[in-house]
VMD Tcl script that builds the backbone (N, CA, C; Angstrom):
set m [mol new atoms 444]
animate dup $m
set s [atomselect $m all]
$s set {name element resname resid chain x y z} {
  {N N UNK 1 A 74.149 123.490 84.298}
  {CA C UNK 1 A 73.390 124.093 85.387}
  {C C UNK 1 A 71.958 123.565 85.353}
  {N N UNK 2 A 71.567 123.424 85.917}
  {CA C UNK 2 A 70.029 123.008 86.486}
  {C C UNK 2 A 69.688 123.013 88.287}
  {N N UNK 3 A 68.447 123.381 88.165}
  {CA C UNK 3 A 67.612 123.399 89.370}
  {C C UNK 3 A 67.738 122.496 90.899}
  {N N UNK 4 A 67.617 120.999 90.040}
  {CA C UNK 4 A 67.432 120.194 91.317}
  {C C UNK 4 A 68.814 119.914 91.315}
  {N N UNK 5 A 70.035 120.314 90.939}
  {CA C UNK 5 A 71.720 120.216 91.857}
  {C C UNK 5 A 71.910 121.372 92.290}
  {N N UNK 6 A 71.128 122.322 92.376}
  {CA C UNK 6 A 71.488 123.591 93.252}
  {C C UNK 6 A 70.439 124.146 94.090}
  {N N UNK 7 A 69.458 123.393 94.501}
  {CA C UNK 7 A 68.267 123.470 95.210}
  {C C UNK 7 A 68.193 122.450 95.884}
  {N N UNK 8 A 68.390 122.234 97.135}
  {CA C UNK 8 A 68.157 120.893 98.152}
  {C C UNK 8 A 66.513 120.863 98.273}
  {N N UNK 9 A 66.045 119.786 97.987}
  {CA C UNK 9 A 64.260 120.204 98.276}
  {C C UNK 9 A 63.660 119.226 98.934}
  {N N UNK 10 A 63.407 119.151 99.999}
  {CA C UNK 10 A 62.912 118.010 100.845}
  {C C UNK 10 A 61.395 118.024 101.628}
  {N N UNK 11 A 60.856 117.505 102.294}
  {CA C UNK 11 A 59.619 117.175 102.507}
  {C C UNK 11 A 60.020 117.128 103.989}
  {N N UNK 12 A 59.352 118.331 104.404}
  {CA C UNK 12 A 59.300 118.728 106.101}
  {C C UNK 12 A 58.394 118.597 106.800}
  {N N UNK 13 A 56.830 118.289 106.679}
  {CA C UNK 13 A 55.937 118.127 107.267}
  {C C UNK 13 A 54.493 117.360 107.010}
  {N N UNK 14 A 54.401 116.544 107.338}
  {CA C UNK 14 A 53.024 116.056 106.884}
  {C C UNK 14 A 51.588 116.805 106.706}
  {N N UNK 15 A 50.893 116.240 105.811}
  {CA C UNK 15 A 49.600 117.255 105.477}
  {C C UNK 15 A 48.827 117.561 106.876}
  {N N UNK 16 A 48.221 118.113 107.125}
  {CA C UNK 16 A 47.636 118.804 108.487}
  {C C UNK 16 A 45.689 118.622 107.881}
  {N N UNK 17 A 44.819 117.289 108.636}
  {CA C UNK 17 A 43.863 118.081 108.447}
  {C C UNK 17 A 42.928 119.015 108.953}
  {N N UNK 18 A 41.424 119.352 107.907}
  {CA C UNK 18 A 41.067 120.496 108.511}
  {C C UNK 18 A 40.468 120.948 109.972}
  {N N UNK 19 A 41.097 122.121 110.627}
  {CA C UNK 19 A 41.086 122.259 111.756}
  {C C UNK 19 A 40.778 123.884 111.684}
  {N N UNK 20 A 40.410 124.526 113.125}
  {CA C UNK 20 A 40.171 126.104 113.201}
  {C C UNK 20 A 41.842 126.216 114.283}
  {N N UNK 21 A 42.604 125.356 114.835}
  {CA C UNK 21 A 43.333 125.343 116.087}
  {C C UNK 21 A 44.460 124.706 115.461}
  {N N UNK 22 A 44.994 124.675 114.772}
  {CA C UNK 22 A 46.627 124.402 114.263}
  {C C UNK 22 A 47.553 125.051 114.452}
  {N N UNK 23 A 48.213 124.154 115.565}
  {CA C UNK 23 A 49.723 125.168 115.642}
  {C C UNK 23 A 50.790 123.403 115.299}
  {N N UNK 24 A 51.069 123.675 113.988}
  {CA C UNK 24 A 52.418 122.606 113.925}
  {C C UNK 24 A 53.839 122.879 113.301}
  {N N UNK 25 A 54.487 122.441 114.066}
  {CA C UNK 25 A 55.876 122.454 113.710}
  {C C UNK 25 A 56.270 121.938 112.422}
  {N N UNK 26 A 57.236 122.058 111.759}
  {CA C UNK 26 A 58.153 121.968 110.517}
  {C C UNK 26 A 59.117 121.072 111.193}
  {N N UNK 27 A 59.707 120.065 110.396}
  {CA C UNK 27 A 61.218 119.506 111.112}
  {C C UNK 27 A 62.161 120.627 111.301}
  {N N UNK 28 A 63.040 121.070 111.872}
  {CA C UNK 28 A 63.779 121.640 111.916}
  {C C UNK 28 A 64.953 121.424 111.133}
  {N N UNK 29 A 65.259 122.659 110.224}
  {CA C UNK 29 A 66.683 122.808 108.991}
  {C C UNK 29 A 67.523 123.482 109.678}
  {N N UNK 30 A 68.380 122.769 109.071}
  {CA C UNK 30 A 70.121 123.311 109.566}
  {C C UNK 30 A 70.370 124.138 108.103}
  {N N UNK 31 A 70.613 125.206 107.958}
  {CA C UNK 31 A 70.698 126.149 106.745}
  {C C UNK 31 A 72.146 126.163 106.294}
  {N N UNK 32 A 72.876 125.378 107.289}
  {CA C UNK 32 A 74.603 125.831 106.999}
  {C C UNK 32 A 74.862 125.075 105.886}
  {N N UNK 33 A 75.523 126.295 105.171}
  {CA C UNK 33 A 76.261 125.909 103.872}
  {C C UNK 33 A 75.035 126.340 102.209}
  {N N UNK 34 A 74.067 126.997 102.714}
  {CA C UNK 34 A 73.527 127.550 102.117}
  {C C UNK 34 A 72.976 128.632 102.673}
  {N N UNK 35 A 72.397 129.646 101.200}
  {CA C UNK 35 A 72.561 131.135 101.518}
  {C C UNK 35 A 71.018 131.494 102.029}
  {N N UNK 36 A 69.997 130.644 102.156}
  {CA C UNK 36 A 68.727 130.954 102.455}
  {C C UNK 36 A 67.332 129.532 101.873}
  {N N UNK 37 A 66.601 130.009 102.437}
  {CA C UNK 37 A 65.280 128.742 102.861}
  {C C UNK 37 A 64.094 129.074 102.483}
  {N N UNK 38 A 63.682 128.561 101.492}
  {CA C UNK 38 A 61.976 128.498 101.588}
  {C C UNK 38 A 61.207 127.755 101.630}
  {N N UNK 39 A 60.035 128.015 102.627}
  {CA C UNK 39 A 58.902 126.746 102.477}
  {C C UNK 39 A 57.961 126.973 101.806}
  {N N UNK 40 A 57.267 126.351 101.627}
  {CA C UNK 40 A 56.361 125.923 100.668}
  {C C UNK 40 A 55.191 125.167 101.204}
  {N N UNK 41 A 53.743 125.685 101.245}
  {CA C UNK 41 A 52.657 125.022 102.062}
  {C C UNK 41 A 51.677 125.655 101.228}
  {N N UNK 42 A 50.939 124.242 100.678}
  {CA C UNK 42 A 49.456 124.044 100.345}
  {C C UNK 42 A 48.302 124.182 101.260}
  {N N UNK 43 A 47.034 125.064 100.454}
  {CA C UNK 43 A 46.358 125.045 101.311}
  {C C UNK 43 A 45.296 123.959 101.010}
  {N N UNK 44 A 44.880 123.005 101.298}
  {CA C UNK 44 A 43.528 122.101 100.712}
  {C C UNK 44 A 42.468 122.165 100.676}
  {N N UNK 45 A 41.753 122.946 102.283}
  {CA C UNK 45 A 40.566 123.108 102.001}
  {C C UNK 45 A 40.536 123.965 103.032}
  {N N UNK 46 A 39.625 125.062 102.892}
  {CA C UNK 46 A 39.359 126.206 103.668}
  {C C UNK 46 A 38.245 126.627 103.550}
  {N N UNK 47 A 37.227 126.985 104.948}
  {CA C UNK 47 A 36.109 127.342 105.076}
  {C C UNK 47 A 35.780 129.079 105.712}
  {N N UNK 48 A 34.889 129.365 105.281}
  {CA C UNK 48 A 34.669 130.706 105.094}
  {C C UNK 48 A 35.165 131.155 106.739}
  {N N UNK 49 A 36.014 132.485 106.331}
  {CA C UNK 49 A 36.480 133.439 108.144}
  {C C UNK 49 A 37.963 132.589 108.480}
  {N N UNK 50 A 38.300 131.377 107.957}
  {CA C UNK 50 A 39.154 130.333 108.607}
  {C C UNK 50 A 40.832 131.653 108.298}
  {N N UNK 51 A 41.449 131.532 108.853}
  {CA C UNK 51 A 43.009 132.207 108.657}
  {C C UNK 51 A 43.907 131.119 108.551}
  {N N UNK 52 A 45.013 131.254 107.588}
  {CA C UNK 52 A 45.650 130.309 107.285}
  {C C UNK 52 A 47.309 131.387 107.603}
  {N N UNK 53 A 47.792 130.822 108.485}
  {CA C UNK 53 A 49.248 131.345 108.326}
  {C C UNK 53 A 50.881 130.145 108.624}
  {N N UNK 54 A 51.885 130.837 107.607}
  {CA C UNK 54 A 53.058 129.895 108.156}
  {C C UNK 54 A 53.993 130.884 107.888}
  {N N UNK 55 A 55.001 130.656 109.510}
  {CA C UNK 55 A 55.774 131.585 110.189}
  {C C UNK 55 A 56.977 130.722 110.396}
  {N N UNK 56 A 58.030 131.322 109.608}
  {CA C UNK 56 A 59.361 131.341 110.236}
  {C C UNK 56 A 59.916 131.430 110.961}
  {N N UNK 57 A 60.614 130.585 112.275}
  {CA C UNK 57 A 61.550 130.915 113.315}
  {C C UNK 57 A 62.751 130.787 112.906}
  {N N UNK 58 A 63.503 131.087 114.143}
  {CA C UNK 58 A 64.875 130.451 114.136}
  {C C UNK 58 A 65.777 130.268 115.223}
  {N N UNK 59 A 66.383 129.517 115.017}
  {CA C UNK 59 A 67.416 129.091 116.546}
  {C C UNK 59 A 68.405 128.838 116.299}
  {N N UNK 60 A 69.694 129.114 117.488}
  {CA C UNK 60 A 71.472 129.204 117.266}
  {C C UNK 60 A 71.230 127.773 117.195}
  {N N UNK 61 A 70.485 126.257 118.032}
  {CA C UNK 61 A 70.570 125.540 118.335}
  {C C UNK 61 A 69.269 124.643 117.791}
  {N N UNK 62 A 69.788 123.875 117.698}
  {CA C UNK 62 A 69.051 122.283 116.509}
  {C C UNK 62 A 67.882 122.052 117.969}
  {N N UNK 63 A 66.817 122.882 118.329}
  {CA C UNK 63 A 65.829 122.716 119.709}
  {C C UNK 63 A 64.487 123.399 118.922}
  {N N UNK 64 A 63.780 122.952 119.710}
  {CA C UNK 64 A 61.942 124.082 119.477}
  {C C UNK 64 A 62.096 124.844 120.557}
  {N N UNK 65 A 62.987 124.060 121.687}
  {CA C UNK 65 A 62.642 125.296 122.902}
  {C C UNK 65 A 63.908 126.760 122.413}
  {N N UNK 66 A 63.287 127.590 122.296}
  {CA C UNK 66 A 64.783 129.096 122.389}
  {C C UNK 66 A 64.033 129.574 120.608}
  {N N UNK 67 A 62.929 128.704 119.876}
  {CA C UNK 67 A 62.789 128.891 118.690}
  {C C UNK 67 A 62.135 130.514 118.066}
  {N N UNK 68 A 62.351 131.252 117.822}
  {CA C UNK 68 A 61.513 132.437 117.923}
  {C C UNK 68 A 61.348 133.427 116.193}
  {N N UNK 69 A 60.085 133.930 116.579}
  {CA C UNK 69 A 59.557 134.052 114.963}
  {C C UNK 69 A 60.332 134.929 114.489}
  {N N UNK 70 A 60.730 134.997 113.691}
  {CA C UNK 70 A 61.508 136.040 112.173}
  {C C UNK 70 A 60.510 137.208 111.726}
  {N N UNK 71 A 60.710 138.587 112.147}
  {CA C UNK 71 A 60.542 139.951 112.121}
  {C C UNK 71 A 60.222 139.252 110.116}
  {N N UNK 72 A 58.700 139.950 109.880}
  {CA C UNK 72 A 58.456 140.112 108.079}
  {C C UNK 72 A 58.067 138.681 108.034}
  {N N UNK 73 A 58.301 136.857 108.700}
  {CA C UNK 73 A 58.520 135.721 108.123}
  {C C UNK 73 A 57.041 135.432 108.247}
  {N N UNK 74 A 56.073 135.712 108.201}
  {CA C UNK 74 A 54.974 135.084 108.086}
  {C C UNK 74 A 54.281 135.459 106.832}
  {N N UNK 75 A 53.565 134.264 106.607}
  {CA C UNK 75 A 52.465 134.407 104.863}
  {C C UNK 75 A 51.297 134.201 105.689}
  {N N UNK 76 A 50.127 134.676 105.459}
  {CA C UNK 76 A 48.429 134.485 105.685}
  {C C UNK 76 A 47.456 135.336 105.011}
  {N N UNK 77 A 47.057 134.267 105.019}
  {CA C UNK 77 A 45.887 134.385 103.976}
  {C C UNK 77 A 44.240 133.872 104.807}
  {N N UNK 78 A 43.107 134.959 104.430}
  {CA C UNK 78 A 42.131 134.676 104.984}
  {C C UNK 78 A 40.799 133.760 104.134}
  {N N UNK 79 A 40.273 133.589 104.490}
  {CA C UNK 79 A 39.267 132.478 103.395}
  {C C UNK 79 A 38.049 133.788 103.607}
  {N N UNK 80 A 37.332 133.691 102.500}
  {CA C UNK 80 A 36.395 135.171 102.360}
  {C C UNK 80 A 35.326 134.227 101.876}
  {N N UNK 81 A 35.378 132.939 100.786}
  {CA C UNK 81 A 34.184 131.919 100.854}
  {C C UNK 81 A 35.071 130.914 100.530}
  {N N UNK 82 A 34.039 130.031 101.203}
  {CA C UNK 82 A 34.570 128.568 101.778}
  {C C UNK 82 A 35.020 128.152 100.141}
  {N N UNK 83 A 36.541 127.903 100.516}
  {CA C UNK 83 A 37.038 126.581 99.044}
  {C C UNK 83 A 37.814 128.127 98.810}
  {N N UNK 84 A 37.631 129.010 98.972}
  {CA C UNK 84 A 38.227 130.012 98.162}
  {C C UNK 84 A 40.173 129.936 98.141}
  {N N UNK 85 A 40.283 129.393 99.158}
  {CA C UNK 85 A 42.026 129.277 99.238}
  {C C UNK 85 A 42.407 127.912 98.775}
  {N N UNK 86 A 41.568 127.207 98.632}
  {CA C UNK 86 A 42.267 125.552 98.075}
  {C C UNK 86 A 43.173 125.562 96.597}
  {N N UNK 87 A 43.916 124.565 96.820}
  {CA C UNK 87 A 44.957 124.784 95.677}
  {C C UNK 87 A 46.031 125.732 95.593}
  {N N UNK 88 A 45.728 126.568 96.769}
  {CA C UNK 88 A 46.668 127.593 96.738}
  {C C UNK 88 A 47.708 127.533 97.790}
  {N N UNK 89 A 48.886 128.558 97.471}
  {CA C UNK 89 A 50.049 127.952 98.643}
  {C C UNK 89 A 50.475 129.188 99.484}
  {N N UNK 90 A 51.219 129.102 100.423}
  {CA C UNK 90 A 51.614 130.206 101.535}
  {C C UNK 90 A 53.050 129.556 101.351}
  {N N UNK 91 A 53.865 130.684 101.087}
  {CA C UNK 91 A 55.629 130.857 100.442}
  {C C UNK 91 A 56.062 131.658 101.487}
  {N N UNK 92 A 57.185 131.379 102.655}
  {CA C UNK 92 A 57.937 132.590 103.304}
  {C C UNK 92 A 60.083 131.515 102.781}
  {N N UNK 93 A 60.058 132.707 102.065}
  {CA C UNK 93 A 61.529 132.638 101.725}
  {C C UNK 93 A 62.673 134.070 102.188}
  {N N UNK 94 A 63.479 132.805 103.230}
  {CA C UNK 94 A 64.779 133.845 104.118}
  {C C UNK 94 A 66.025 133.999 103.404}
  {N N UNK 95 A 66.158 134.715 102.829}
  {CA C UNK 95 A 67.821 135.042 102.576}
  {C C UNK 95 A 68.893 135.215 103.722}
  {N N UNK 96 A 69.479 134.475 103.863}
  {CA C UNK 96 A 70.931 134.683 104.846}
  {C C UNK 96 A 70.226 134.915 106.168}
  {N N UNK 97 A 69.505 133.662 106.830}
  {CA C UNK 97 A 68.716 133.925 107.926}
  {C C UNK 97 A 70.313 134.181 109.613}
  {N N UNK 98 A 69.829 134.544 110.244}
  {CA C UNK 98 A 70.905 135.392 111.240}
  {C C UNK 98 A 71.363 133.715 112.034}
  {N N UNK 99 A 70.643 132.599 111.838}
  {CA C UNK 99 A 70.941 131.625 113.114}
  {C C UNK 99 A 70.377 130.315 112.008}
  {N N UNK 100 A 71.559 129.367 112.342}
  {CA C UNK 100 A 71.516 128.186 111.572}
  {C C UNK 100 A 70.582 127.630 111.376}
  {N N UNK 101 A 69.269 127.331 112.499}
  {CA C UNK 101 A 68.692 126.425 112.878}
  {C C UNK 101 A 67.146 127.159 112.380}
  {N N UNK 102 A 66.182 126.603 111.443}
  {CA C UNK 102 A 64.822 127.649 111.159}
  {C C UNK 102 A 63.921 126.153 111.207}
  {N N UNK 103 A 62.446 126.718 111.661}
  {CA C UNK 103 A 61.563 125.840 111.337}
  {C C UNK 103 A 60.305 126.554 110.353}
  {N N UNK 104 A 59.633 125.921 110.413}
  {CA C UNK 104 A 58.096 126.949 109.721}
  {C C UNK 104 A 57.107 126.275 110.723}
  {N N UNK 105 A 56.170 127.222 111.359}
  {CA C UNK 105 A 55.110 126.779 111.904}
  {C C UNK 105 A 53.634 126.864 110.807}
  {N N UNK 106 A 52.816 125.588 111.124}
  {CA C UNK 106 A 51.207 126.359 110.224}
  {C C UNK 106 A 50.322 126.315 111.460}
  {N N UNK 107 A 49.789 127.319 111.086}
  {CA C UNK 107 A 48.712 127.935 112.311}
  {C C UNK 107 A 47.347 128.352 111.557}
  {N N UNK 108 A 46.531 127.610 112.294}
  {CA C UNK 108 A 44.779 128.104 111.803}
  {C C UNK 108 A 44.310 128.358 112.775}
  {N N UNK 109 A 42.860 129.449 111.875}
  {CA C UNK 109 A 42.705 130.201 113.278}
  {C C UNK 109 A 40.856 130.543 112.775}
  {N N UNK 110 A 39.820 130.990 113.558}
  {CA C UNK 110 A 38.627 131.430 113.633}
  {C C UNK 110 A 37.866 129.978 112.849}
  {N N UNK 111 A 38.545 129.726 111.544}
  {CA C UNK 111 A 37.382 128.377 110.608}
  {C C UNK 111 A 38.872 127.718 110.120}
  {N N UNK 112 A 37.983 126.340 109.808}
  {CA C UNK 112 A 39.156 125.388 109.362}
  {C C UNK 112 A 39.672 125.403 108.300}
  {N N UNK 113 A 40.677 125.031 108.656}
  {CA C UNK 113 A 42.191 124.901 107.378}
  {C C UNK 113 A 42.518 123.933 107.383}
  {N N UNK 114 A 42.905 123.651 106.433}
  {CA C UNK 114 A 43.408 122.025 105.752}
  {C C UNK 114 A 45.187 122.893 105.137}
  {N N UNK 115 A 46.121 121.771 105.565}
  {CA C UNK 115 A 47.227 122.321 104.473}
  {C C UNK 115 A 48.008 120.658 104.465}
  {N N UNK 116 A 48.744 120.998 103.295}
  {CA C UNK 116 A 49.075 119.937 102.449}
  {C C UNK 116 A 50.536 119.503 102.759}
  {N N UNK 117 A 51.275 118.899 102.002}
  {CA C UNK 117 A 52.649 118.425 102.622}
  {C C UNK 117 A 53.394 119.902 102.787}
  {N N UNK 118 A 54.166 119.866 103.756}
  {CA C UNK 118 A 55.138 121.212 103.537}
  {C C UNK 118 A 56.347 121.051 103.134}
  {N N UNK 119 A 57.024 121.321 102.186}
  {CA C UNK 119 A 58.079 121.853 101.227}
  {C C UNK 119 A 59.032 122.844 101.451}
  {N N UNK 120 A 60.466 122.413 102.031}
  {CA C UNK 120 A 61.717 123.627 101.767}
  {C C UNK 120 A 62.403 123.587 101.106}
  {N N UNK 121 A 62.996 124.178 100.321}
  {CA C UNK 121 A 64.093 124.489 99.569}
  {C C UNK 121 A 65.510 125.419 99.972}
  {N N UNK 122 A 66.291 124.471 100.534}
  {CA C UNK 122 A 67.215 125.265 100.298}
  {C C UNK 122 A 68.490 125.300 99.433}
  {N N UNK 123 A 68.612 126.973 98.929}
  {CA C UNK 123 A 69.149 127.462 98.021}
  {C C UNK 123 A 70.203 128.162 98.126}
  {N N UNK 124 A 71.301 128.499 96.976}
  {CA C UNK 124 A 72.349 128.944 97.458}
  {C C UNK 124 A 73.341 127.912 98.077}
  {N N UNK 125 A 73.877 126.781 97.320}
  {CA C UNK 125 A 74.893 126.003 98.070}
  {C C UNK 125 A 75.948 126.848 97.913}
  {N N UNK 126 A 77.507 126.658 99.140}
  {CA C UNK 126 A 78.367 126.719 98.863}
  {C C UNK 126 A 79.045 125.652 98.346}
  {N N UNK 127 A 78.644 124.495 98.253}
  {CA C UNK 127 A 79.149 123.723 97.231}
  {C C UNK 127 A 78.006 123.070 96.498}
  {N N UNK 128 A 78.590 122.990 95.347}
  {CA C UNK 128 A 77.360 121.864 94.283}
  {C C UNK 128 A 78.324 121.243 93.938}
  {N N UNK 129 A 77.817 119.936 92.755}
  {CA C UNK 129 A 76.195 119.778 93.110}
  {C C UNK 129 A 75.812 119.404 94.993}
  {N N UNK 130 A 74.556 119.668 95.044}
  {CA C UNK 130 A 74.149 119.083 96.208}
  {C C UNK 130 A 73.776 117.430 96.246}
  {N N UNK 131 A 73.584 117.342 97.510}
  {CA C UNK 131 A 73.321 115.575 97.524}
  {C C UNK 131 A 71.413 115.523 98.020}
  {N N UNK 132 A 70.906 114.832 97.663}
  {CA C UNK 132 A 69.514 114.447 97.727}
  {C C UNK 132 A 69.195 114.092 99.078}
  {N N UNK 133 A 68.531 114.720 99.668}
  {CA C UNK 133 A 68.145 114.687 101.357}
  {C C UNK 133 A 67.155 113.099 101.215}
  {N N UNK 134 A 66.962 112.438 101.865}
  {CA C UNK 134 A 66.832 111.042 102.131}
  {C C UNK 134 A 65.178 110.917 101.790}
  {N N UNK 135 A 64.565 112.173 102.124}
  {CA C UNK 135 A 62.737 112.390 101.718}
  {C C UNK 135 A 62.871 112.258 99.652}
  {N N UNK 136 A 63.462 112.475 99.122}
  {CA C UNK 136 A 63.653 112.549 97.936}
  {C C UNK 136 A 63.806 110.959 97.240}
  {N N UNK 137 A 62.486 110.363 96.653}
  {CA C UNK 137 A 62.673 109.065 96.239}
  {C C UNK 137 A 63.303 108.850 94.899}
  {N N UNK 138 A 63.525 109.894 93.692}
  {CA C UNK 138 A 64.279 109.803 92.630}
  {C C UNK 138 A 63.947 110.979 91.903}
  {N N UNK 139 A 65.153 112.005 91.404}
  {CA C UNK 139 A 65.030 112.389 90.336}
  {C C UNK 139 A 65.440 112.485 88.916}
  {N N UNK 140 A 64.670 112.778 88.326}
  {CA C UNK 140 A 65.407 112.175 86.627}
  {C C UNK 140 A 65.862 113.951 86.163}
  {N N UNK 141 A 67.027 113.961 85.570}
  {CA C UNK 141 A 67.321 115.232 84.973}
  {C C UNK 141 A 67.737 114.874 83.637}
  {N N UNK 142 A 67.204 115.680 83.189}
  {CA C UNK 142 A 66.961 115.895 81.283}
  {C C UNK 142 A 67.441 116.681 80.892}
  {N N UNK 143 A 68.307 116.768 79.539}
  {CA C UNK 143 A 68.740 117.835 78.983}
  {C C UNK 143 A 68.054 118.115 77.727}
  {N N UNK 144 A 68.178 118.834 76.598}
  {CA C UNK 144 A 67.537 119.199 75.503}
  {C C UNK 144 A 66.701 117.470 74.772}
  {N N UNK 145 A 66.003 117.104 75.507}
  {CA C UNK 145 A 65.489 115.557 75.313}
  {C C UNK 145 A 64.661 115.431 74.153}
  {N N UNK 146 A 64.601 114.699 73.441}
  {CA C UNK 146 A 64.192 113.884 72.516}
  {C C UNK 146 A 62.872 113.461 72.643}
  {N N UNK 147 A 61.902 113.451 71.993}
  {CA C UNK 147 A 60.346 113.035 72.229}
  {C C UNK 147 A 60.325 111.595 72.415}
  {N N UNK 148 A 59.754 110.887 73.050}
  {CA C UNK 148 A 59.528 109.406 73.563}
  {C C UNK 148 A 59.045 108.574 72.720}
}
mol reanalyze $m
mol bondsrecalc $m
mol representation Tube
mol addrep $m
């Protein structure tokens, strides 16, 4: 058992820079055949008042148009002094979301936000191991290893 054959983990969005007006989309995941999704978003740099949020949709259909936010799916976080959110991340993870199709939006709002690559994981295969989504350039898995 290990992590990266039962965790699909791929690279959904490019870094976003800093802005007060961010509304961007996530690629859109097809969740079928696993039991739930999380993303994963860095914040880089944030200036004092700025709001940092990322919101879960979802859709019956592989579209942005029909896409609509998930009741609880949003993370935000406010910047109180400038730099105060950097390094830090905004996590919304769905268990057994109702409709195949989910994206994550990041949205900034009042002062600028910077956020970093965005990150999903999805977890819960019905079959393993899983296969390496095509964003994934190599991983090495180790067992009780030997010093170098």
């Amino acid at each position: 058992m290990n992590l990266s054959r039962n965790v699909d983990t791929r690279e959904c969005g490019a870094p976003i820079a800093a802005a007060s007006n961010t509304d961007s989309n996530s690629d859109r995941i097809d969740t079928a055949g696993y039991d739930g999704v999380r993303f994963i978003c860095p914040i880089t740099d944030s200036v004092a008042t700025g709001v940092a949020t990322l919101t879960v949709e979802q859709n019956t259909a592989d579209s942005d148009s029909g896409m609509a936010a998930l009741s609880g799916g949003a993370a935000t976080a406010t910047c109180t002094v400038t730099d105060d959110l950097n390094d830090q991340l905004l996590i919304v993870d769905v268990l057994k979301p109702l409709e195949r199709y989910v994206q994550a939006v990041r949205t900034s709002a009042t002062a600028a936000i910077a956020f970093g690559t965005l990150i999903v994981e999805l977890y819960g295969p019905h079959k393993a191991p899983i296969t390496d989504d095509d964003t994934i350039l190599d991983i090495e898995i180790i067992a009780s290893p030997a010093e170098a």
